[in-house]
PLY file of the C-alpha trace (Angstrom):
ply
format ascii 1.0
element vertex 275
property float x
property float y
property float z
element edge 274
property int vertex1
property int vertex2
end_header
3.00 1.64 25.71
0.40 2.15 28.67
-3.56 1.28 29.26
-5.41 4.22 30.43
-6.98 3.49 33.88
-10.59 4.92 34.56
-9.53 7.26 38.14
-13.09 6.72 39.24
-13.10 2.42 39.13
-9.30 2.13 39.80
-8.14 5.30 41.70
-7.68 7.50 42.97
-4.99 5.56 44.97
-3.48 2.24 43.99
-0.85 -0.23 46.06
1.73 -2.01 44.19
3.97 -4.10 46.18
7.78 -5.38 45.01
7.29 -1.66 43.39
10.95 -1.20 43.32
12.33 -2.75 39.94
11.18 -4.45 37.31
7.39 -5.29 37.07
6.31 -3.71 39.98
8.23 -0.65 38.94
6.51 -0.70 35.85
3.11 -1.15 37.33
3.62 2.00 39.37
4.80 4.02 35.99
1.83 3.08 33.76
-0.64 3.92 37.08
0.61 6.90 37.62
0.74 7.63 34.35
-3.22 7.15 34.62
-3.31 9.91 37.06
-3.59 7.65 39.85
-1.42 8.33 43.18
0.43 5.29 43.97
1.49 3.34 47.33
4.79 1.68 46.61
5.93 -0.74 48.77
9.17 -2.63 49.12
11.91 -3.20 51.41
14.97 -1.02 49.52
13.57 2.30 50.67
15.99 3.79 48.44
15.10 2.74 45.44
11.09 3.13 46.63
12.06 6.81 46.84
13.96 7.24 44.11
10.76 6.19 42.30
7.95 7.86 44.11
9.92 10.98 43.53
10.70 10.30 39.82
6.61 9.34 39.01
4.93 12.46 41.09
7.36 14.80 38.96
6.55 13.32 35.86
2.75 12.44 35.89
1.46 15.10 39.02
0.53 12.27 40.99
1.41 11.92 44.82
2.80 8.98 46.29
3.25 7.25 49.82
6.38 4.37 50.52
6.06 1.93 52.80
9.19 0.15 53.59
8.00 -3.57 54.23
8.92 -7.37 53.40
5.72 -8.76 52.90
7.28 -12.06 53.57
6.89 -11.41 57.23
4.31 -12.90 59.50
3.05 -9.98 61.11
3.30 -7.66 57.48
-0.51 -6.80 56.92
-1.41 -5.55 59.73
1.68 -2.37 59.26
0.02 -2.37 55.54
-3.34 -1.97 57.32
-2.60 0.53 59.79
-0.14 2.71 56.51
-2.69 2.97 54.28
-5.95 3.59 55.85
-6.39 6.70 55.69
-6.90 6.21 51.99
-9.10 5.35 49.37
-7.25 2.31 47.58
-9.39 1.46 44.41
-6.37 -0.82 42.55
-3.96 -3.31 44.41
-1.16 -4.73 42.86
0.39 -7.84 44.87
3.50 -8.10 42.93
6.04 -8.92 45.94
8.40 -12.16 45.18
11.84 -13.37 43.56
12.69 -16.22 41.79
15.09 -19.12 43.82
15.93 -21.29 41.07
18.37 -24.61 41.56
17.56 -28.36 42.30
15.21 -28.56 44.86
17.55 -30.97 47.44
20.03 -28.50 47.23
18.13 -25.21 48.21
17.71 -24.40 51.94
15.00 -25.50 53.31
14.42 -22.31 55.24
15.04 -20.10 52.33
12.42 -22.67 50.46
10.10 -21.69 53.34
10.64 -17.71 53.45
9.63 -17.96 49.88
6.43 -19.83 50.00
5.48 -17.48 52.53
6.26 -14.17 50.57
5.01 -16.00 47.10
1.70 -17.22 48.74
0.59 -16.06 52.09
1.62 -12.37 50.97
-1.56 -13.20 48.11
-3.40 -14.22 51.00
-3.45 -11.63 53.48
-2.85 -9.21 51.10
-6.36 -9.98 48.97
-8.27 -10.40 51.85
-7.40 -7.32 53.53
-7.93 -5.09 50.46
-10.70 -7.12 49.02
-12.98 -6.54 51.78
-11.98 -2.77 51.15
-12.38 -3.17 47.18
-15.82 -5.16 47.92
-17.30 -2.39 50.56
-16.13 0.63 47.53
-18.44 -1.52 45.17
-15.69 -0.91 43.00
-11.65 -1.91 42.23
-9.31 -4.15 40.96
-6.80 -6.76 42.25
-3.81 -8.13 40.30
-2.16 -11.00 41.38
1.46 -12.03 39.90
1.57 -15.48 39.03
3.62 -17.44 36.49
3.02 -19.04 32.73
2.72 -22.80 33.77
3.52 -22.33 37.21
0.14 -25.40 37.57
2.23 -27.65 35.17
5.49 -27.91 37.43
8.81 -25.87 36.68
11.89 -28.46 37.37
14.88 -26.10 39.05
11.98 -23.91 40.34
9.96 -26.62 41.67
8.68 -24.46 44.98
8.27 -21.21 43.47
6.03 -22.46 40.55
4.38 -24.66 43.22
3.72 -21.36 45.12
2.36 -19.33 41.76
-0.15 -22.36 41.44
-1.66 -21.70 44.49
-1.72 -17.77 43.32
-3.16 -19.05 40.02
-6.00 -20.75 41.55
-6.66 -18.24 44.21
-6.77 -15.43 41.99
-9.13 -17.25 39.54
-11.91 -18.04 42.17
-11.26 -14.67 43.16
-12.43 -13.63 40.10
-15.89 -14.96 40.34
-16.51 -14.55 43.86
-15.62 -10.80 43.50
-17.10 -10.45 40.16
-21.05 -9.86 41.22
-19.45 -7.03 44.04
-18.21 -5.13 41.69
-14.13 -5.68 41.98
-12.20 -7.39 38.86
-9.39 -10.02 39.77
-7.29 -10.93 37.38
-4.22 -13.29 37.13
-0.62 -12.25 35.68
0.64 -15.53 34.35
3.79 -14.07 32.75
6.70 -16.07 31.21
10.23 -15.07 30.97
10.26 -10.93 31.14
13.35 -8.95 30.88
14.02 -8.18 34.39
17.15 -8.67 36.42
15.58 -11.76 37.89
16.87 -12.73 34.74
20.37 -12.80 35.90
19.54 -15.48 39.05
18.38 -17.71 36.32
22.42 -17.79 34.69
20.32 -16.47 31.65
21.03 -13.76 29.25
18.20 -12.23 27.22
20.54 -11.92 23.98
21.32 -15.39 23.74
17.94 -17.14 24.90
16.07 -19.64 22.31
13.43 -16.86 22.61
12.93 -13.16 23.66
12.25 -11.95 26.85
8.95 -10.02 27.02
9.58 -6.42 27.87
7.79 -5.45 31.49
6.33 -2.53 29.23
4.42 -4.90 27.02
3.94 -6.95 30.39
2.32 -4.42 32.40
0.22 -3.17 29.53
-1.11 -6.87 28.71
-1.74 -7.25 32.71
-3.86 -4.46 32.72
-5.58 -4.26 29.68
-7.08 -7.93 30.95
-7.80 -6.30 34.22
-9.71 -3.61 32.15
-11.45 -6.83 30.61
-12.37 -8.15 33.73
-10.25 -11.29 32.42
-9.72 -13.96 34.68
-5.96 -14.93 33.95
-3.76 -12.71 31.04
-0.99 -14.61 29.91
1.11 -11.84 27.96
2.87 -12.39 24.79
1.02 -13.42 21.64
3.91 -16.27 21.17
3.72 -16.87 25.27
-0.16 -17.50 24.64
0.32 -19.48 21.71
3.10 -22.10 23.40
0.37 -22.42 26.81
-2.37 -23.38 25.16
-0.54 -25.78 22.30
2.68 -27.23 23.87
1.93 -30.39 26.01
2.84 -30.23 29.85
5.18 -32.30 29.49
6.90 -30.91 26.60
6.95 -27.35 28.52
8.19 -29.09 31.67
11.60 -30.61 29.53
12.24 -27.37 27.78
12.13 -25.19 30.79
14.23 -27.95 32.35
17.35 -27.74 30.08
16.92 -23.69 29.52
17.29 -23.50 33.30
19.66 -26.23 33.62
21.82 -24.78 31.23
21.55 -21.28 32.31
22.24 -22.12 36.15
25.02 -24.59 34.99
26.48 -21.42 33.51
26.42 -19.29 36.14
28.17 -21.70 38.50
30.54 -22.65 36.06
34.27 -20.86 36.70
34.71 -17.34 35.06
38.08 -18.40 33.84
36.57 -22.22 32.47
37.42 -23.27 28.57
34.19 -22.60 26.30
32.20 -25.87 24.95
33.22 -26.54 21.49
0 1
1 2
2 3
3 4
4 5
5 6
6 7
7 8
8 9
9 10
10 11
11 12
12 13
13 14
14 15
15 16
16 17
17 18
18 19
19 20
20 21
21 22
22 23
23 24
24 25
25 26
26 27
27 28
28 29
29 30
30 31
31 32
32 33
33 34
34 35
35 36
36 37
37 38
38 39
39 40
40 41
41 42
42 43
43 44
44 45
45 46
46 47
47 48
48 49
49 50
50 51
51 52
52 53
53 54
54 55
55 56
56 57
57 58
58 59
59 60
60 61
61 62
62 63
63 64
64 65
65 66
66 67
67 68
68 69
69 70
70 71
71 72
72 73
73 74
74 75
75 76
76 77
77 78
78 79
79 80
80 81
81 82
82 83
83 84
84 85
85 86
86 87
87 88
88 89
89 90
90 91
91 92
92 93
93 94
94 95
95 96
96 97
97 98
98 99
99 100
100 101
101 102
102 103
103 104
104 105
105 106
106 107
107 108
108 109
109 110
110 111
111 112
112 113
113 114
114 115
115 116
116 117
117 118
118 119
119 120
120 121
121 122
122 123
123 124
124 125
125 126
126 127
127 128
128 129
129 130
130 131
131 132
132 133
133 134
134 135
135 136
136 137
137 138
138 139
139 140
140 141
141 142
142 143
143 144
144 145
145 146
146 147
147 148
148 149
149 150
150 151
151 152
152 153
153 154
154 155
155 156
156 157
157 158
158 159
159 160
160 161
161 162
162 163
163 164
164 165
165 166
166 167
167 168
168 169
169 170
170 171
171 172
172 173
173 174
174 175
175 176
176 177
177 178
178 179
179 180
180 181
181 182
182 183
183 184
184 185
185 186
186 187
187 188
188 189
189 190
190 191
191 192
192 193
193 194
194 195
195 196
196 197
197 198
198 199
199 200
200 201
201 202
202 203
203 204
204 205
205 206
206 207
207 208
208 209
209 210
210 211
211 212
212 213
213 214
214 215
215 216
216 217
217 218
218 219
219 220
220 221
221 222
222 223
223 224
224 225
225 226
226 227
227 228
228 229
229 230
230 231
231 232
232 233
233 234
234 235
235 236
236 237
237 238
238 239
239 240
240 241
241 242
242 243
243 244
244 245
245 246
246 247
247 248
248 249
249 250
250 251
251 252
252 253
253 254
254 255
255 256
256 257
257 258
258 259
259 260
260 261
261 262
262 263
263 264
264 265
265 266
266 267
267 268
268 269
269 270
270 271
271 272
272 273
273 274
């Protein structure tokens, strides 16, 4: 399951950052797949190699990894001076993790680190690369948000906070880019089977409902790219509970499915089960 990229719009480099695992693994696959070369960045350079190696064998594409945490102040300008030498037509800022717990008992400079790698990342990212994107006449930019990240997400209170701002950048974005030429588009993905998963305390075999595989995902993401679509929430049933279920309503049920799942991760191994 993959969206074939036009090379000349898109390529014939793209950046994916948080390229790794999960989705930003997967964004890297279906690009190269494309026939794109690909710019991974991360910080486990292991992993970033084990993948650059693993996509140039099997699609013929080449590939460049930067090992970076994008949650540092000074982050852009090593991205800068890494990649200039090439022709980036397709950025994917990807970077981030989920912190999930109540919000008085999180660090505060853990809260911090992450509102700087979940929005100011976005930031200098998309205006670095934009200006490139805008000056090629040409491009895309995908920015990872969050389904309902605008509505609140109790026992992820900063990090949805942090995807609003990415939700409304991205959008503006998208018309302020639109008449030079470069498509933005928003990822507003809910619960994906990824080991982020695992943070929550939930397991994708016993959830209310399924996890959306980063396959369908990353197709979705980019198909509404392709579309020039200003935000692509993926998941027929995902898109269906956004635009019917009241904020409200969304805000309780995410509240006792992560209640319950971070309740069971702290709980002993060795507890007695709930009758």
């Amino acid at each position: 399951m993959r969206v074939a990229l036009d090379k000349k719009r898109f390529g014939p480099w793209a950046l994916v950052t948080g390229a790794s695992s999960g989705i930003g693994k997967e964004f890297a696959r279906q690009i190269a797949a494309s026939g794109i070369n690909i710019v991974l960045v991360a910080r486990r350079e292991d992993l970033l190699r084990e993948v650059g190696v693993e996509f140039s064998k099997r699609y013929g594409v080449d590939h460049r990894v930067i090992v970076l945490d994008v949650s540092r102040e000074d982050f852009i300008g090593q991205l800068a001076s890494a990649t200039d030498d090439l022709d980036i037509g397709l950025v994917i800022s990807n970077a981030g993790t989920g912190n999930p717990g109540e919000f008085l008992k999180l660090d505060r400079q853990l809260l911090q680190a992450t509102l700087r790698l979940s929005t100011m990342a976005h930031l200098d990212i998309t205006h670095h690369f934009g200006a490139k994107l805008a000056k090629r006449r040409r491009g895309g930019l995908i920015l990872a948000g969050a389904m309902g990240a605008e509505n609140g997400v109790p026992c992820m209170a900063n990090d949805g906070a942090a995807k609003a701002y990415v939700h409304s950048l991205g959008e503006a974005l998208h018309c302020e880019f639109k008449p030079l030429g470069v498509y933005v588009t928003v990822l507003a993905a809910g619960f994906t089977n990824t080991a982020v998963l695992e943070k929550f305390g939930l397991d994708p075999k016993t959830m209310p409902m399924k996890p959306l595989s980063v396959e369908q995902c990353v197709s979705e993401g980019l198909s509404g790219l392709l579309k020039n679509r200003s935000r692509i929430v993926p998941g027929r049933l995902n898109r269906i509970l956004n635009a019917l279920v009241p904020a409200f309503l969304a805000r309780k049920m995410e509240a006792d499915l992560l209640g319950k799942g971070l309740a069971n991760k702290s709980a002993p191994a060795n507890a007695p089960a709930e009758a």
